[in-house]
N, C-alpha and C positions, 0 to 999 in steps of 0.2 A: 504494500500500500504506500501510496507516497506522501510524501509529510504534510503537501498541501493539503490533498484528499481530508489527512487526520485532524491540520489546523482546521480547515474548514468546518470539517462533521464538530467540532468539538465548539467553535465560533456559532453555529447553527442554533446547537442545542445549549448553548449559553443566551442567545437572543428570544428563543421560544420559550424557555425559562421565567425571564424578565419580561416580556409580553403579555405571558399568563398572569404573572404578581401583579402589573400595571394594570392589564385587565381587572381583573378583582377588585386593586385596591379603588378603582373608579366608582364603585359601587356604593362607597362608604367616603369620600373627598374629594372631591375636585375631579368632577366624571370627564370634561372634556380634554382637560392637558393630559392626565392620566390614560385618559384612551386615545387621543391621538398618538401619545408615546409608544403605547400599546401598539397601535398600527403601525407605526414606523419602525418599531422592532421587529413586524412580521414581516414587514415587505422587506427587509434587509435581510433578515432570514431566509425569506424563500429568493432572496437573488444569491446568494449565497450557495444554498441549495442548488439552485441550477446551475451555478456555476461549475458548481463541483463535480457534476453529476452528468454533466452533458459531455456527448463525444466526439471523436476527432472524424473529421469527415473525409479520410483521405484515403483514397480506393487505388488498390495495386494492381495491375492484372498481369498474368503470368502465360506467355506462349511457349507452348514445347511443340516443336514440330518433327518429322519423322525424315526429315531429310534435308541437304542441305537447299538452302534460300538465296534465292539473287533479288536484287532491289530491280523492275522494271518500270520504265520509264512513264510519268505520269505526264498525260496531257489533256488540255482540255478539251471536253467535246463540241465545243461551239466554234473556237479558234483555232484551234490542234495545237496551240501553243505550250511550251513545256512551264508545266505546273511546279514551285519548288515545296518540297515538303514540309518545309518548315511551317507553310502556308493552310495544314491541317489541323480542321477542331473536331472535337469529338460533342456529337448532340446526341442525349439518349442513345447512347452507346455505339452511332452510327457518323463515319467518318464524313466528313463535307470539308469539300477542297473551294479556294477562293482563287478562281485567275486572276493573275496580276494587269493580264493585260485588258480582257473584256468586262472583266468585274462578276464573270456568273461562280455562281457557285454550286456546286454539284456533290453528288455523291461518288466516292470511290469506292470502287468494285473490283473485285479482281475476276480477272476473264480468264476462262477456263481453256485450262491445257492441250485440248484434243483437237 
């Protein structure tokens, strides 16, 4: 576990602590400082919370192929002009290339062997 993780959960449950006591004590002096405190301890708690809690959003993906690979030449379909690769995004999981020179942007496909 790592120590923020721990600072955290341990900051969390010190804020919900003192939320609940302010809570309460609103009940018996001064309801609205007391409860607004009370809110302010929860909302800082639960960012706290998610802070700690939320995950890393960074996706790997791994190709094993069965034989050896050559890079073939991308071009565009509207211009025939050669596409640089650099110039690929990935959308929902599906490559789209951006010509440099005509502006379109397409999908790339790989064309079969036969």
């Amino acid at each position: 576990m790592k120590i923020i993780t721990l600072l955290g959960a341990i900051a969390v449950a010190v804020l919900f602590f003192f939320g609940v006591i302010f809570a309460i004590a609103a009940s018996v002096q001064a309801p609205l400082t007391r409860l607004s405190a009370s809110l302010m301890l929860f909302v800082v708690g639960f960012a706290i919370a998610y802070y700690i809690t939320r995950k890393p959003k960074t996706v790997i993906h791994q190709l094993e192929v069965s034989g050896q690979m050559k890079a073939a030449p991308l071009k565009c379909p509207n211009c025939s002009a050669s596409v640089d690769a650099n110039r690929i995004k990935i959308v929902s999981g599906v490559p789209y290339a951006t010509c440099a020179y005509c502006g379109n942007t397409f999908e790339v496909t790989e064309e079969p062997k036969w």
